[in-house]
py3Dmol code that shows the C-alpha trace and the ligand (Angstrom):
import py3Dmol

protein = """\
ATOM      1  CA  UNK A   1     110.545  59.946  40.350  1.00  0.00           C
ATOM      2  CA  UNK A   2     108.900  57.057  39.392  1.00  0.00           C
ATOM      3  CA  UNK A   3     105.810  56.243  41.602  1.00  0.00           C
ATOM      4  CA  UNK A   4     103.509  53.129  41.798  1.00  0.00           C
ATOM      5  CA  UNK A   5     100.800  54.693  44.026  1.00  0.00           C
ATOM      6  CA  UNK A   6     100.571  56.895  46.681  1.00  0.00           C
ATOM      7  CA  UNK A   7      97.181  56.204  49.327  1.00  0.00           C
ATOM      8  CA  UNK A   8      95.940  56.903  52.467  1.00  0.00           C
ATOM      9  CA  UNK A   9      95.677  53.553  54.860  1.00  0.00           C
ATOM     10  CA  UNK A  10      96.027  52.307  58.203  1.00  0.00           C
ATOM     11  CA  UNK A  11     100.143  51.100  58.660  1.00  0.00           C
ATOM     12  CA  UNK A  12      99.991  47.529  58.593  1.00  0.00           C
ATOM     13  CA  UNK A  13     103.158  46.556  59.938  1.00  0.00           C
ATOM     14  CA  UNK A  14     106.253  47.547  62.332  1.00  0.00           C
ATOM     15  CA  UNK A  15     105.401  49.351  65.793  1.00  0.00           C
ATOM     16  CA  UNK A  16     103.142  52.117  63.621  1.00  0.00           C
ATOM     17  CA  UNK A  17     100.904  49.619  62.844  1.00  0.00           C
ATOM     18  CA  UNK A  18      97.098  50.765  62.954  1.00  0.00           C
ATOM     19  CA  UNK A  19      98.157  54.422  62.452  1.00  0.00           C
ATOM     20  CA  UNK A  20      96.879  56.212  59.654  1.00  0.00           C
ATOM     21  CA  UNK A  21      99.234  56.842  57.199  1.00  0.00           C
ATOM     22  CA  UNK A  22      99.827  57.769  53.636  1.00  0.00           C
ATOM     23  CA  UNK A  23     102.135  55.386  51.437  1.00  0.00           C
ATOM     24  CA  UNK A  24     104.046  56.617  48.833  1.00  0.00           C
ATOM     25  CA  UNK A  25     105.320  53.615  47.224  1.00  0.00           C
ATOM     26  CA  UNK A  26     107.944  53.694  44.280  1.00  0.00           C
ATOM     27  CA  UNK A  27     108.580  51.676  41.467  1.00  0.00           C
ATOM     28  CA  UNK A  28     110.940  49.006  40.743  1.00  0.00           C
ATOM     29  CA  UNK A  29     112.935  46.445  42.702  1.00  0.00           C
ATOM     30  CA  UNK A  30     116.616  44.630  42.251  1.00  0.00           C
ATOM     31  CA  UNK A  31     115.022  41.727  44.320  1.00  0.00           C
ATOM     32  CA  UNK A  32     112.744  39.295  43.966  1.00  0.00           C
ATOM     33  CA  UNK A  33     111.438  37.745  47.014  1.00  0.00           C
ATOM     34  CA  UNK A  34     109.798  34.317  47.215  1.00  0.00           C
ATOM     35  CA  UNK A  35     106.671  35.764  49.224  1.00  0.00           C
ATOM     36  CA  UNK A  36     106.192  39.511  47.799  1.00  0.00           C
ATOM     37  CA  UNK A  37     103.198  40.561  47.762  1.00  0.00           C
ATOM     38  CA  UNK A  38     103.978  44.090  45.803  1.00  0.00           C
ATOM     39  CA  UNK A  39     104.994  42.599  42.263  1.00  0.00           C
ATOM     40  CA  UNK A  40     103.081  44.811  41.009  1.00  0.00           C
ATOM     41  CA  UNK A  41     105.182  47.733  41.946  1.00  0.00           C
ATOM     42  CA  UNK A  42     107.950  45.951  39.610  1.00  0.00           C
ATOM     43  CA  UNK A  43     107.088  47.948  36.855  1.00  0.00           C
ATOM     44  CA  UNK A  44     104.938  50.595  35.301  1.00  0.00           C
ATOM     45  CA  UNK A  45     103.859  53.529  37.608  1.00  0.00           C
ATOM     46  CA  UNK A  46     104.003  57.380  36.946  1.00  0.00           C
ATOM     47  CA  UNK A  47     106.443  60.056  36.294  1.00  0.00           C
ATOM     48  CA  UNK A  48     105.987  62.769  38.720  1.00  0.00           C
ATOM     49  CA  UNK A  49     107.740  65.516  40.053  1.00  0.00           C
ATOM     50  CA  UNK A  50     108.885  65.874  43.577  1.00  0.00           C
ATOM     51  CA  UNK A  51     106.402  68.574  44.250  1.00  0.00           C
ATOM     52  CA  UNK A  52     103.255  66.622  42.589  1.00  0.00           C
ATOM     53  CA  UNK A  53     104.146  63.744  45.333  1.00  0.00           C
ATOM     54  CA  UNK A  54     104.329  66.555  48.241  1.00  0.00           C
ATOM     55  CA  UNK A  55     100.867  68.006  46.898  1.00  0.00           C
ATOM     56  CA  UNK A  56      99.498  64.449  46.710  1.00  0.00           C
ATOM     57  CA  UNK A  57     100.960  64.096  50.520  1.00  0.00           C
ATOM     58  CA  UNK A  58      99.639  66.923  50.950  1.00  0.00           C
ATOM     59  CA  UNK A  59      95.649  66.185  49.825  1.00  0.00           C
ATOM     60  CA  UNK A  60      95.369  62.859  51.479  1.00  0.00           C
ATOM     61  CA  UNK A  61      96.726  64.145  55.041  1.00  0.00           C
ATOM     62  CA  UNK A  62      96.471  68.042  55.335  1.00  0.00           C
ATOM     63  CA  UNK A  63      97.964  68.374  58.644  1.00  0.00           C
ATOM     64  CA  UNK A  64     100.874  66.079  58.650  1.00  0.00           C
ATOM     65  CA  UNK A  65     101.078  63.087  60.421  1.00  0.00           C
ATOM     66  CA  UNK A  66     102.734  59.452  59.109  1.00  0.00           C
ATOM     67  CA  UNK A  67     103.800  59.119  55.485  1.00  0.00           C
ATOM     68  CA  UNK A  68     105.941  55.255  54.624  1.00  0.00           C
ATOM     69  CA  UNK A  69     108.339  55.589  51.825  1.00  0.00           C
ATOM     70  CA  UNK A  70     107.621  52.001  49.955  1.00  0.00           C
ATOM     71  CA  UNK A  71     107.891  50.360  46.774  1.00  0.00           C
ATOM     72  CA  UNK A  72     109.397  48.447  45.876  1.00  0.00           C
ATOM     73  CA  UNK A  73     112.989  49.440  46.971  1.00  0.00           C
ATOM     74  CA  UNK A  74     112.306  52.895  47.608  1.00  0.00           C
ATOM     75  CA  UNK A  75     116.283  53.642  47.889  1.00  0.00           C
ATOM     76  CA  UNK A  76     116.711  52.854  43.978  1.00  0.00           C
ATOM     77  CA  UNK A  77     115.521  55.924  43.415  1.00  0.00           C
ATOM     78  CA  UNK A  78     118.070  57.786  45.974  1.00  0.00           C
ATOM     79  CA  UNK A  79     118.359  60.935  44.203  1.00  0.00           C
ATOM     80  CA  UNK A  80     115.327  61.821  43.928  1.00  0.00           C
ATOM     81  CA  UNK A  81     113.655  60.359  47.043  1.00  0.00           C
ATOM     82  CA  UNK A  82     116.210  61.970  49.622  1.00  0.00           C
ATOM     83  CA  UNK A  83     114.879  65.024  48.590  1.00  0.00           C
ATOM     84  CA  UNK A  84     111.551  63.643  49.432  1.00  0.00           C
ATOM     85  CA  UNK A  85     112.159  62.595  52.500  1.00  0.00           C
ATOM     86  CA  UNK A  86     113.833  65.694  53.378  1.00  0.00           C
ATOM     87  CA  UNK A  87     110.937  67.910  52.491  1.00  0.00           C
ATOM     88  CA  UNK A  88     108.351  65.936  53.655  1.00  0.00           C
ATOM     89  CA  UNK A  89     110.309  66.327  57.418  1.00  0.00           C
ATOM     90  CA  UNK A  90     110.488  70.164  56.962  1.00  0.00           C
ATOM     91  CA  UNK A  91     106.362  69.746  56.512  1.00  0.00           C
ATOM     92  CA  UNK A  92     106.577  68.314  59.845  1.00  0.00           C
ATOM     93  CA  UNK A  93     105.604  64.974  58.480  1.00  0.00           C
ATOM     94  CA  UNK A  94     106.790  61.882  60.709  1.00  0.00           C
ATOM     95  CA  UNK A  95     108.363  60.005  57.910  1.00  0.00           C
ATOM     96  CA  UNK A  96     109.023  55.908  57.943  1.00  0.00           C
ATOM     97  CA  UNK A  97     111.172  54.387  54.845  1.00  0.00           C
ATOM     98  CA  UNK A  98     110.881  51.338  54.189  1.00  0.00           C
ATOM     99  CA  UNK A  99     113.543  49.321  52.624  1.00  0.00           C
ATOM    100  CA  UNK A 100     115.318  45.848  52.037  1.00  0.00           C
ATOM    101  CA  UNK A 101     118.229  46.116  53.229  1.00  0.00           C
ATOM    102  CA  UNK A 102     120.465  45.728  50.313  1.00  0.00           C
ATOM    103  CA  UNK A 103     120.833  49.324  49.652  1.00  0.00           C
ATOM    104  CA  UNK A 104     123.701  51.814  51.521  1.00  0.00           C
ATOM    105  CA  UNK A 105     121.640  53.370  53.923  1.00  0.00           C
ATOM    106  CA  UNK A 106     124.180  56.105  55.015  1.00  0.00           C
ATOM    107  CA  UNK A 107     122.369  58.918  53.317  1.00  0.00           C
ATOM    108  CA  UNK A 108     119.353  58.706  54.830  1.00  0.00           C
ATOM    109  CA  UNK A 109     118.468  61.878  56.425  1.00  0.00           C
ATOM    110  CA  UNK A 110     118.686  61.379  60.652  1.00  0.00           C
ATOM    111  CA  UNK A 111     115.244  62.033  61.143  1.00  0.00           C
ATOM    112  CA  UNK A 112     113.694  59.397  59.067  1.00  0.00           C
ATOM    113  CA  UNK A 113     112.925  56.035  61.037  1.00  0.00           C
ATOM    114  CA  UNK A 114     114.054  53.260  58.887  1.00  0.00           C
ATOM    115  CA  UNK A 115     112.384  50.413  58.613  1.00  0.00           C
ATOM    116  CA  UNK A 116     115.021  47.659  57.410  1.00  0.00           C
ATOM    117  CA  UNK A 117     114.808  44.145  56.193  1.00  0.00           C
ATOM    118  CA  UNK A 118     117.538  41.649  57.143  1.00  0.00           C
ATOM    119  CA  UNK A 119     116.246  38.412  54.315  1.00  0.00           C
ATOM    120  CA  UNK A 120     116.180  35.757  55.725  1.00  0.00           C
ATOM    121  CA  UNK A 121     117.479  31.777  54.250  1.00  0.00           C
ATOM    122  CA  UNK A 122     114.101  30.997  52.613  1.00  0.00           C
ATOM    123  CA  UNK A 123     113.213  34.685  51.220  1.00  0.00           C
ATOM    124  CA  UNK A 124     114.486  34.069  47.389  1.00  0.00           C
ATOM    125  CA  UNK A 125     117.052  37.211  48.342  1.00  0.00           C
ATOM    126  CA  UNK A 126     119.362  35.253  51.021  1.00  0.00           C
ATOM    127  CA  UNK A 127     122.899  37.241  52.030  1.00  0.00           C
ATOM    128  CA  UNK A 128     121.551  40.640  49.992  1.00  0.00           C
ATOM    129  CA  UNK A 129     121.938  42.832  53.328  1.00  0.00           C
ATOM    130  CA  UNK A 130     124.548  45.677  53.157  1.00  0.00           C
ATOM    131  CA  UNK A 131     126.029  44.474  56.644  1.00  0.00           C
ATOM    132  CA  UNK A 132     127.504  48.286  56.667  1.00  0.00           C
ATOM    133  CA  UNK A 133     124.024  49.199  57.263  1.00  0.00           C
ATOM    134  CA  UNK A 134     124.079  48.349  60.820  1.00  0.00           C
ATOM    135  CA  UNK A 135     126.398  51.337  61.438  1.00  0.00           C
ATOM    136  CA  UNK A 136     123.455  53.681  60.114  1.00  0.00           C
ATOM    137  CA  UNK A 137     120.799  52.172  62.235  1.00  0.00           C
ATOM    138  CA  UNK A 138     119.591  54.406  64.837  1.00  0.00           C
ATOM    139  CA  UNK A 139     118.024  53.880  68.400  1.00  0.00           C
ATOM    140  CA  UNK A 140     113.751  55.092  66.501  1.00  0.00           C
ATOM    141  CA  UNK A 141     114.971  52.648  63.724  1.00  0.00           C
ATOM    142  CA  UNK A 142     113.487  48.687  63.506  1.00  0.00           C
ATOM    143  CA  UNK A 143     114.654  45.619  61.979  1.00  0.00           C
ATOM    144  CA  UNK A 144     112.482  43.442  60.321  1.00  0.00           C
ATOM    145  CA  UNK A 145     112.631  39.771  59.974  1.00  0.00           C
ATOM    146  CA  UNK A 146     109.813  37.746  57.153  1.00  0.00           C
ATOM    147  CA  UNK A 147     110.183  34.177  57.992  1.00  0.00           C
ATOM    148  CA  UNK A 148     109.076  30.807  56.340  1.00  0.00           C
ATOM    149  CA  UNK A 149     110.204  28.113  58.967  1.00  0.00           C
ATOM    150  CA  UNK A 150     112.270  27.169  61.075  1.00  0.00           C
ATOM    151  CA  UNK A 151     115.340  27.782  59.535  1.00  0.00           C
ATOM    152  CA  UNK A 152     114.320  31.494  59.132  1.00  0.00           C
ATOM    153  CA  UNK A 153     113.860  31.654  62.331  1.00  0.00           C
ATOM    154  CA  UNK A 154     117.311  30.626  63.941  1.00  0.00           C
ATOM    155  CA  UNK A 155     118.638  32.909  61.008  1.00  0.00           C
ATOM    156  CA  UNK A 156     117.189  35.610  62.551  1.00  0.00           C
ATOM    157  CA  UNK A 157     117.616  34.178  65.720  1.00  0.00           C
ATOM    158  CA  UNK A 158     121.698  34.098  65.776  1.00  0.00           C
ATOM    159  CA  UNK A 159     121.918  37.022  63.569  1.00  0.00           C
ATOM    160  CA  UNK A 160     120.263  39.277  66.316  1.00  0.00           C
ATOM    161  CA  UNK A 161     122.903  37.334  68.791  1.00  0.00           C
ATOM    162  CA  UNK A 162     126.054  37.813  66.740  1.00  0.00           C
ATOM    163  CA  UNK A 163     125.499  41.516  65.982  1.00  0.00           C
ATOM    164  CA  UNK A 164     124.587  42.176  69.528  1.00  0.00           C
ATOM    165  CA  UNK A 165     121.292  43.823  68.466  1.00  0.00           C
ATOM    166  CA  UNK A 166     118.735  44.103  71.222  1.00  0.00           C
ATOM    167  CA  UNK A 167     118.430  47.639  72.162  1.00  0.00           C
ATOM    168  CA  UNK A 168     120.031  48.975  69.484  1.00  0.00           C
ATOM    169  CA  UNK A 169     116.796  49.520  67.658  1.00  0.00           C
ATOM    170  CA  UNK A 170     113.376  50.578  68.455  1.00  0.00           C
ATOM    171  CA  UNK A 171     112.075  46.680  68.064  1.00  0.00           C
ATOM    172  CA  UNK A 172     113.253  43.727  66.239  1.00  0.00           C
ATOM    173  CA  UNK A 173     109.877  42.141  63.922  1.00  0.00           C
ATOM    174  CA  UNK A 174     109.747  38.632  63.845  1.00  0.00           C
ATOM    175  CA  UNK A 175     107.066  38.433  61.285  1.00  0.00           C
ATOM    176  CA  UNK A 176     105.657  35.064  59.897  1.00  0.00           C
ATOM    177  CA  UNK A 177     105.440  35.349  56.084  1.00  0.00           C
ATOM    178  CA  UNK A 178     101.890  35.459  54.178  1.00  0.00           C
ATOM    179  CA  UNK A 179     101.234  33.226  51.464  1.00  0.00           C
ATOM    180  CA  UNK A 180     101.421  35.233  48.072  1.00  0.00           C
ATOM    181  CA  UNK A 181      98.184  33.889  46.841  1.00  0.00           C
ATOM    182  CA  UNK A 182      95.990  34.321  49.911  1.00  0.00           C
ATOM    183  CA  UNK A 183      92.427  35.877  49.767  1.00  0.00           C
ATOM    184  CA  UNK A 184      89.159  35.497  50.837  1.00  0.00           C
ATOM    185  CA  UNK A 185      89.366  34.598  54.403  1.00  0.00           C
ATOM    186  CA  UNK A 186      91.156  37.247  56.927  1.00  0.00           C
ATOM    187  CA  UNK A 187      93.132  35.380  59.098  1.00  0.00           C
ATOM    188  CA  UNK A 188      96.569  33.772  60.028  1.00  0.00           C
ATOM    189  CA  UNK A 189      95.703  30.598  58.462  1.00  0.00           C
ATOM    190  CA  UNK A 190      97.652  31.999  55.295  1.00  0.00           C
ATOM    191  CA  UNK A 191     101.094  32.385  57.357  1.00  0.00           C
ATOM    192  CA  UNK A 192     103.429  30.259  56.199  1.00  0.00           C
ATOM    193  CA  UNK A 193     104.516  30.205  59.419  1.00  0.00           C
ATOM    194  CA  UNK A 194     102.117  29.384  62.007  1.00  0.00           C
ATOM    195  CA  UNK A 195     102.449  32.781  64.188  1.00  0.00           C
ATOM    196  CA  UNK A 196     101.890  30.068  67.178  1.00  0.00           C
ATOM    197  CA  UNK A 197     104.963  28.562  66.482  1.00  0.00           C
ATOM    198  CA  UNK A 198     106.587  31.365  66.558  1.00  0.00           C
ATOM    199  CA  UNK A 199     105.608  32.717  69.434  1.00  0.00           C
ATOM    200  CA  UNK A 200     106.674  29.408  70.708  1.00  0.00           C
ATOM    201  CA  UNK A 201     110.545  29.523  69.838  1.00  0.00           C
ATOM    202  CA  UNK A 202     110.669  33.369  70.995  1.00  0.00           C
ATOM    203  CA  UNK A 203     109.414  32.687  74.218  1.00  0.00           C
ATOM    204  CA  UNK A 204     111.462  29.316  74.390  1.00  0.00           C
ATOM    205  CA  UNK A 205     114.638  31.049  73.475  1.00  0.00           C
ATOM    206  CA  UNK A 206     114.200  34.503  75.117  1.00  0.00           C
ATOM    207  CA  UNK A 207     114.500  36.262  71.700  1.00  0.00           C
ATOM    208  CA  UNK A 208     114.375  40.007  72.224  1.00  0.00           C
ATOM    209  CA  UNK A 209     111.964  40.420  69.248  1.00  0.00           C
ATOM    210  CA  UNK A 210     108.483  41.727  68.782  1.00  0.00           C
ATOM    211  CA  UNK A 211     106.162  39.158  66.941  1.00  0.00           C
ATOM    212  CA  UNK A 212     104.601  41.108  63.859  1.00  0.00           C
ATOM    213  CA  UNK A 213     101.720  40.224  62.201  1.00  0.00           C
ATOM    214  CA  UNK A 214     100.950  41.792  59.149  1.00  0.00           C
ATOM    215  CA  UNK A 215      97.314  43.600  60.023  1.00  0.00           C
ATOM    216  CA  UNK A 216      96.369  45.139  57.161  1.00  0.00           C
ATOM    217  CA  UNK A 217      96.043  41.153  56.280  1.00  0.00           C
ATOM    218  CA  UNK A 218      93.566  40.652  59.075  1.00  0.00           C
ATOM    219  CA  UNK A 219      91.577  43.841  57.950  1.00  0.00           C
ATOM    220  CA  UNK A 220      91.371  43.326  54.605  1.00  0.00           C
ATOM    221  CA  UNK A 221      90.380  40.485  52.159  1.00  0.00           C
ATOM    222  CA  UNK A 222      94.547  39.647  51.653  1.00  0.00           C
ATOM    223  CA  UNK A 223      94.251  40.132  47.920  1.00  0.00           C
ATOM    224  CA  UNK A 224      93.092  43.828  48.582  1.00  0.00           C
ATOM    225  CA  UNK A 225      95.856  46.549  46.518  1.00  0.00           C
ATOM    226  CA  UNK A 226      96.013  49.786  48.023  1.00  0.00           C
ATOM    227  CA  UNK A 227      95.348  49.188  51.784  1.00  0.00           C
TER     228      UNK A 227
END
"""
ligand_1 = """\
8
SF4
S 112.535 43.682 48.524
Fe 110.376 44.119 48.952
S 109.497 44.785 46.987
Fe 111.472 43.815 46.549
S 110.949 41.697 46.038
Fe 111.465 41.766 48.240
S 109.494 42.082 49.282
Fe 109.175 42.606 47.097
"""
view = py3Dmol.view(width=600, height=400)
view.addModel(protein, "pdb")
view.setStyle({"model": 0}, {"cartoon": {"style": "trace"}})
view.addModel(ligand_1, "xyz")
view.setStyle({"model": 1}, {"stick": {}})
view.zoomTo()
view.show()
């Protein structure tokens, strides 16, 4: 498979977040979101071999523990990553895949806690979610929200209503979006949506979401690769 990088870091996101973990992120993506901030996974990478990746896994955390499937869309590469993901659970690694959303989900081994974006108006990838995947979602999964403004926000907002989602999922992230271009100072100032705010409307409206902030942001200079 094709792989961008694969380090060791603490999880910066989702209900994992400020566990150790190792990333294996794949290249490529069919999207092209306003506020990525993993272009660089676009292109270029390496070739390797399903058991180079394990080995990798293997050398950065000896005696299992997290590993995030990432890219990227991970689920581009679906016949050669379910494999992954499959092996990497019979090493008794707990295994998190992160994806966008746009891809069928249904393959997905059981065991694998899928972390799943729903884009939201403002993303650059509006109405790309493969509404079949909320029949794969499982009660460990977690739906993930990136929002801009306000108009994100009631998105998100009436699309957990309509699909009846609280409690279906582990948590529902309501995450303010970073700007792409941030660095040098560590802190929320570079949200494009002030996580105040936010907090705000969920409290106002009696959202059943979990505000997210990105905290591998707040750790490192927001530039940082590999972290
Ligand atoms: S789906 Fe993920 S990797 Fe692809 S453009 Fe959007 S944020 Fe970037």
């Amino acid at each position: 498979m094709q792989i961008s990088e694969i380090y060791k870091s603490l999880q910066g996101e989702s209900t994992y977040a400020g566990l150790a973990c190792v990333f294996v992120r794949l290249t490529a993506c069919n999207l092209r979101c306003s506020w990525c901030d993993s272009e660089f996974s676009f292109y270029g990478g390496k070739k390797m071999p399903l058991q180079e990746v394990l080995g990798e896994v293997a050398r950065l955390s000896p005696s299992g523990g997290l590993v995030e499937i990432t890219g990227g869309e991970p689920m581009l590469q679906e016949r050669e990553v379910i494999p992954l993901m499959e092996q990497l659970l019979d090493a008794d690694y707990q295994v998190l895949l992160e994806t966008s959303g746009e891809r069928v989900l249904s393959r997905v081994p059981k065991q694998v806690i899928k972390i799943v974006d729903v884009k939201c108006p403002h993303s650059g990838a509006a109405d790309t979610f493969a509404i079949e995947n909320l029949k794969a979602l499982q009660r460990h999964d977690e739906l993930k929200f990136v929002l801009t403004d306000r108009t994100d926000y009631e998105f998100a907002r009436d699309f957990v209503a309509e699909h009846e989602l609280a409690g279906r999922v582990h948590a529902i992230l309501f995450s303010p979006a970073f700007e792409k271009a941030a660095s040098g100072t560590r802190d929320t100032s570079h949200c494009q949506l002030d996580p105040q705010q936010l907090a705000e409307w969920i409290l106002e409206d009696n959202v059943p979401a979990r505000l997210s902030l990105q905290i591998h942001k707040l750790i490192w200079d927001p530039a940082a690769k590999g972290v």
